[in-house]
VMD Tcl script that draws the C-alpha trace (Angstrom):
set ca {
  {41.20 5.11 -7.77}
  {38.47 7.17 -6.35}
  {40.00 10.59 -8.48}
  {40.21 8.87 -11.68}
  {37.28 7.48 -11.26}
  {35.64 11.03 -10.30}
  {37.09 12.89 -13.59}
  {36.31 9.86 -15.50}
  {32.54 10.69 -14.65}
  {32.87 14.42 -14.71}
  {34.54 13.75 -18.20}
  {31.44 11.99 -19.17}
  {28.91 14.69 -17.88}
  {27.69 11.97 -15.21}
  {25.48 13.95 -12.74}
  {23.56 12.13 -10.41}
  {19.86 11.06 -10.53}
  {18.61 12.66 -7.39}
  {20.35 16.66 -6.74}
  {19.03 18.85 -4.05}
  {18.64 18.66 -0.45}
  {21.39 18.99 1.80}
  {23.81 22.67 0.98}
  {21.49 23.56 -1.37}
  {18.92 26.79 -1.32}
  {15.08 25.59 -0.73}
  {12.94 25.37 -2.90}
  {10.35 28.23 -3.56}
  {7.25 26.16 -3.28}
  {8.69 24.74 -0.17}
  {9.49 28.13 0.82}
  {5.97 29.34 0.36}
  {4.20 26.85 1.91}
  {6.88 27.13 5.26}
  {5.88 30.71 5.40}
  {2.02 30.49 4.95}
  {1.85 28.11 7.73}
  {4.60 29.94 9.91}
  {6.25 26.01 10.59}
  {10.31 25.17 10.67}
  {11.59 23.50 7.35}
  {13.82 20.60 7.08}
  {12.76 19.21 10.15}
  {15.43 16.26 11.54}
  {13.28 13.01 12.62}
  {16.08 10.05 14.32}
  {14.96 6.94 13.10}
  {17.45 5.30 16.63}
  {19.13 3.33 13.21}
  {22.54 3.15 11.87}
  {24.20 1.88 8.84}
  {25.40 -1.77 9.64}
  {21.51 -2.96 10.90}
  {19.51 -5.24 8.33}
  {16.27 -2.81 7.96}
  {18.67 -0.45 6.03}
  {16.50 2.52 7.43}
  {18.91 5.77 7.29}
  {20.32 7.42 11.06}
  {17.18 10.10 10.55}
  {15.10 11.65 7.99}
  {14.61 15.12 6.86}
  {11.00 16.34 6.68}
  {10.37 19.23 4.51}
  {8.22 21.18 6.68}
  {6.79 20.09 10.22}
  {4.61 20.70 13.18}
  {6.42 18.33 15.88}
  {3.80 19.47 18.63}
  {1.24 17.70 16.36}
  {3.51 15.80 14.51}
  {2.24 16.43 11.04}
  {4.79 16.39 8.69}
  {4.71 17.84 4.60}
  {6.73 16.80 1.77}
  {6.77 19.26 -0.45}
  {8.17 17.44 -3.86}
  {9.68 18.01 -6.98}
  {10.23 16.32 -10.46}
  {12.96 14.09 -8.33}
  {10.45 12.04 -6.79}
  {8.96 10.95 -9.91}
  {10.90 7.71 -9.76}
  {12.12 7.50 -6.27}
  {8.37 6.08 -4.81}
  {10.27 3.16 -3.28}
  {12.21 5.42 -1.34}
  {9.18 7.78 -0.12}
  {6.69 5.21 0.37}
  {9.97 3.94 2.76}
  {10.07 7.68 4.80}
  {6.14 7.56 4.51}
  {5.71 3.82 6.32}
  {8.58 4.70 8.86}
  {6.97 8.06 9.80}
  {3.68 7.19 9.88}
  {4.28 4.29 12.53}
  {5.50 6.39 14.98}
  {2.43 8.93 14.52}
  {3.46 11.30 12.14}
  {0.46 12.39 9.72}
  {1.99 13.00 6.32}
  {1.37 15.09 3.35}
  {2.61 15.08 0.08}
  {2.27 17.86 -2.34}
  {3.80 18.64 -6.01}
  {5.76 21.62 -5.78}
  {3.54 23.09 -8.85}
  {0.50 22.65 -7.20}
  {2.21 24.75 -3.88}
  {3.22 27.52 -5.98}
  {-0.53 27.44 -8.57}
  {-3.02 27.00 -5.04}
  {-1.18 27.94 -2.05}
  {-4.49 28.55 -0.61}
  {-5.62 25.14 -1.18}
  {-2.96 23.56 -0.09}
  {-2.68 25.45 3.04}
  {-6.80 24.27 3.56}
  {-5.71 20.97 3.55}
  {-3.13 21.26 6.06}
  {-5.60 23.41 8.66}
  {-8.02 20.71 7.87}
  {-5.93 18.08 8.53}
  {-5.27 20.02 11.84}
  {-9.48 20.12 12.96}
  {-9.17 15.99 12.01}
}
mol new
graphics top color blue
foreach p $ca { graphics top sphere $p radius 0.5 }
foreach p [lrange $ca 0 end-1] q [lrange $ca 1 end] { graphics top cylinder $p $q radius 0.2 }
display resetview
């Protein structure tokens, strides 16, 4: 069931909504931004959850780039995340109550002000 059902969609052109992420090359903003700062990327976060509890909250989440020592985490997103605010507002909530400090910046506005973005982060840092 599961192959006909996988070349019926491939016969369609059915891609899904959300591509990127996991097996897949960075992106160059995120790249940038991982390098000005000199911080790890796709930094793993255990949320002590599994599939069958009630809060639905996946095993961990994946920030895009991360200080643990200070725990200040940045999201560095893309057009994807135009309609998937649910689902960040979700990581955002979850990360924040265990005393991460998030950002959130538009991978356009990484790769037009690095420098700018980069002062918000050090600032963030003096706060």
């Amino acid at each position: 069931v599961r192959a006909r059902q996988r070349a019926t969609l491939r016969a369609m052109g059915w891609r899904p909504p959300v591509q990127g992420g996991n097996g897949r090359p960075l992106p160059v903003a995120q790249l940038l931004l991982a390098a000005a700062l000199g911080w790890p990327t796709e930094v793993v976060v255990r949320t002590g959850s599994w599939r069958g509890r009630r809060n639905r909250l996946p095993s961990c989440y994946k920030i895009d780039i991360a200080n643990i020592g200070l725990k200040i985490g940045i999201e560095v997103d893309g057009q994807s995340h135009h309609s998937r605010h649910a689902l960040d507002d979700k990581k955002t909530a979850f990360l924040t109550s265990r005393g991460w400090n998030m950002l959130r910046f538009w991978n356009r506005e990484v790769i037009e002000h690095l420098d700018r973005c980069v002062q918000t982060v050090l600032s963030t840092i003096s706060k």
